[in-house]
N, C-alpha and C positions, 0 to 999 in steps of 0.2 A: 473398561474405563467408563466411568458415569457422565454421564452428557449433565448438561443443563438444562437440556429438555426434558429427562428424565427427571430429574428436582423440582420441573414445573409443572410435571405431570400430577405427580405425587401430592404439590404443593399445591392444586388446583386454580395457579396464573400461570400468564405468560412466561414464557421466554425469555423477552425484553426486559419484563419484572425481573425475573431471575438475575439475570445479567447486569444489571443494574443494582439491585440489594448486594450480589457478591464484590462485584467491583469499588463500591459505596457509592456512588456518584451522586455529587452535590444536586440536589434541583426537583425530585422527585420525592415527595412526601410518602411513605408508606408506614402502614401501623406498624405497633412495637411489635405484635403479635405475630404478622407477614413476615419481618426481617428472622425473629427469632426462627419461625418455625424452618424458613430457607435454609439458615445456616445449621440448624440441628440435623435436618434431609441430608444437608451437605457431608457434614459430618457421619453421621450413621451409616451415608450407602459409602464413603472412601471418596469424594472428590477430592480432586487433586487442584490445588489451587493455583499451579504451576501450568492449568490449562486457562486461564483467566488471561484474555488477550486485553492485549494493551489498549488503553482507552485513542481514542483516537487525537493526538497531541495537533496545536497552531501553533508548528513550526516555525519559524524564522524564514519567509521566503527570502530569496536575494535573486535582484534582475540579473541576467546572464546575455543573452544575444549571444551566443558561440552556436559555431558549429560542428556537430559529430555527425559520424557513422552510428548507423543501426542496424540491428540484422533482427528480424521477427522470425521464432520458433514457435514450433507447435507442442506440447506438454509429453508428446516422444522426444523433446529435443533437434527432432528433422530440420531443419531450416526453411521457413516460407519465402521467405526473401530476402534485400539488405537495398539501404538505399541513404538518403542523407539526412536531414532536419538542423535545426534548429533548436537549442536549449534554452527557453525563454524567460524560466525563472527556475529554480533550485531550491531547496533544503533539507533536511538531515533524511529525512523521511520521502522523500522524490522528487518530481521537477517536471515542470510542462514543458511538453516541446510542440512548435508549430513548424511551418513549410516543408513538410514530410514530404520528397521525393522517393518514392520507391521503383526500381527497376521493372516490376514486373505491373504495377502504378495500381495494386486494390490491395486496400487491406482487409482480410480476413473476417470474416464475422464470426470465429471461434476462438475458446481461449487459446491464449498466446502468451510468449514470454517476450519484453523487449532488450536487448544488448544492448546500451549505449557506450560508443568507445572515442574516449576525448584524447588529444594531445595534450596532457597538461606536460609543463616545464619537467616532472621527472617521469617522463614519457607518456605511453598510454593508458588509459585508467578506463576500466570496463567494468558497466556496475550491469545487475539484470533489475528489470525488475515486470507488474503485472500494470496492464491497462485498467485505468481507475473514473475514467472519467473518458467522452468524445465530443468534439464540439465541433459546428462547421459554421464559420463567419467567410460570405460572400464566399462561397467558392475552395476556403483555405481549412484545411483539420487539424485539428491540433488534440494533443492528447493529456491526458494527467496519469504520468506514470507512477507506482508506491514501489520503492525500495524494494528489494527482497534480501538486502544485505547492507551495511551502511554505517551509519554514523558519525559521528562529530571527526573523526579522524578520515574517512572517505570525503565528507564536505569537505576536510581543508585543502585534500589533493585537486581536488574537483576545482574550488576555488581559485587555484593557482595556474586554471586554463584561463581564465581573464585577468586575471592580475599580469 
């Protein structure tokens, strides 16, 4: 499978460039000559353009205050720990959560997967997703979880924990 590092290598830019010419994104000026040559490399070595990750979308947050259950895995799946928090804002694409109690009370400095498990109205709804963001106000951590599964159809369940 051809990377895009491989394209930039070829291509004698960045990464970024790369990444940026294939995806289009508005904002970055580059010659006609850069764009062409990106996507003929693209072409000629077999990229697959179905490896082009999603631009990073400003989802729709919405305030939440509930609270779930968490359980933190390690990328065996083992389980680190489980403990409670708080869901402070939400959208399609993840959701912060602060006042993280944990059982075992540290969390992790390795990658991890997080459960969150809500009671909404048609039971429980368990979404995973990866630590994206860490922040420590006075004392308090709070996290930016991203999805690893989800969409406009998981939001509405999710949603029906505070309604």
């Amino acid at each position: 499978m051809v990377t895009q590092a491989e394209i930039a290598q070829l291509a004698g830019i960045d990464v970024s460039s790369v990444s940026k010419i294939l995806n289009r994104v508005q904002g970055p000026i580059f010659r006609e000559e850069t764009i062409r040559k990106v996507f003929q490399l693209a072409d000629e070595l077999g990229f697959s353009f179905e490896q082009l990750k999603h631009r990073h979308r400003k989802d729709e947050r919405r305030k939440a205050g509930f609270p779930s259950k968490l359980a933190l895995y390690a990328p065996d799946e083992s389980l680190i720990d489980r403990g409670r928090c708080i869901v402070a804002d939400i959208a399609i694409g993840g959701a912060s959560i602060t006042e993280i109690e944990l059982q075992k009370g540290k969390l992790p400095l390795r990658p991890l997967t997080i459960t969150l498990d809500f009671m909404g109205k048609g039971g429980p709804i368990e979404i995973r997703g990866q630590v994206v963001r860490m922040n420590e106000t006075n004392g308090s951590l709070s996290l930016g979880i991203a999805f690893q599964e989800g969409g406009p159809a998981v939001l509405e369940q999710i949603a029906a924990v505070g309604g």
